[in-house]
C-alpha positions in Angstrom: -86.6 178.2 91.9 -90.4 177.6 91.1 -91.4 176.1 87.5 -94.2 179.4 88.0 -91.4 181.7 89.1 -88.6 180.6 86.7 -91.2 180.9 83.9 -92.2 184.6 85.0 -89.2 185.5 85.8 -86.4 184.6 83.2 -86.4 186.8 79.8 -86.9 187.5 76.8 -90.5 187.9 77.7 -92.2 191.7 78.5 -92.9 192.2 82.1 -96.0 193.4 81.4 -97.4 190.6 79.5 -96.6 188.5 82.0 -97.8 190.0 85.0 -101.1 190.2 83.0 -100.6 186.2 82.2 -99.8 185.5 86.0 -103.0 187.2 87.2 -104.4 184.7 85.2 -103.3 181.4 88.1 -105.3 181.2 90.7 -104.7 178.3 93.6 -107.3 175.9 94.7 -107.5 173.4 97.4 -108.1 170.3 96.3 -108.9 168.5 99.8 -110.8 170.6 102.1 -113.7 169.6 103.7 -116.2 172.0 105.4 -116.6 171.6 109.0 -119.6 171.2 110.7 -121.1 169.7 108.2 -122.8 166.4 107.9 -121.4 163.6 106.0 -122.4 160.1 104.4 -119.0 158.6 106.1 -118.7 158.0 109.7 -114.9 159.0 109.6 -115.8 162.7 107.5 -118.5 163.4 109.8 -116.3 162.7 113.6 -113.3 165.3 111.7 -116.0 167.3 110.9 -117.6 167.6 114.2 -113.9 168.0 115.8 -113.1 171.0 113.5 -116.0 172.5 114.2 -115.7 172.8 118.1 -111.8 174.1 117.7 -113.4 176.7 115.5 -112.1 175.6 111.8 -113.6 175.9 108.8 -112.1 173.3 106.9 -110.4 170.2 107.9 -108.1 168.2 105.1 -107.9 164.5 104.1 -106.3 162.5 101.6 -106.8 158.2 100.5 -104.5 156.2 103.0 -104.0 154.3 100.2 -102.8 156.3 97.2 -103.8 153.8 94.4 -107.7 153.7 95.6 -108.5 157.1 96.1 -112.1 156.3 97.4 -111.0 154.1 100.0 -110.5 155.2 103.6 -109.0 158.6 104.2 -107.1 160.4 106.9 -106.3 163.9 107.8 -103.2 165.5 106.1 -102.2 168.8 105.4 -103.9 171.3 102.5 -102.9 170.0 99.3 -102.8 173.1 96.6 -103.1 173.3 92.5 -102.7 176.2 90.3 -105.6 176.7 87.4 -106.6 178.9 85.2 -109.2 181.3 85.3 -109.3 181.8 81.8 -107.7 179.9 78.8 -104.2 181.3 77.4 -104.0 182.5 74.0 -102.1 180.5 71.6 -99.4 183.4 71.4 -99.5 183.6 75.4 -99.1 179.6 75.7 -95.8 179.7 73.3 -94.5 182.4 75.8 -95.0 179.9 78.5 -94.4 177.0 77.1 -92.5 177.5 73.6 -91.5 174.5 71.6 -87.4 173.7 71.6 -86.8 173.8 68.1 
């Protein structure tokens, strides 16, 4: 089971709240590139050009190398995060994330 679904999920906590705290997560894409676009790199810019003509409009990269993230890149698969549109409340973050004590 998810961390997010375990969370929401398990009691004591109010449905309610959170549903309302949940609504809150939103999921962003953190290596999309727009096709048909131009680019400063001659790799970005051929991927872009390629998307394009099948009709994308995004195509997704990631470092070859891990450990130097601004090196040279090749395509992979979305990668996804979950943020926050707005910060929790102290009370709402114990909910979530209460202390063991």
């Amino acid at each position: 089971m998810s961390f997010l679904k375990k969370i929401f999920l398990e009691p004591p906590y109010p449905e309610k709240d959170l549903l309302d705290i949940k609504g809150k997560f939103i999921k962003v894409c953190t290596n999309a590139h727009q096709a048909g676009k131009t680019y400063r790199k001659a790799d970005l810019n051929k991927w872009s050009e390629e998307a394009y003509e099948r009709g994308e409009e995004f195509f997704y990269t990631e470092p070859i190398n891990p450990s130097k993230p601004f090196g040279g890149l090749k395509l992979s698969e979305p990668n996804y995060i979950y943020e926050l549109k707005k910060g929790l409340t102290e009370e709402e973050f114990e909910r979530l994330f209460g202390r063991d004590e």
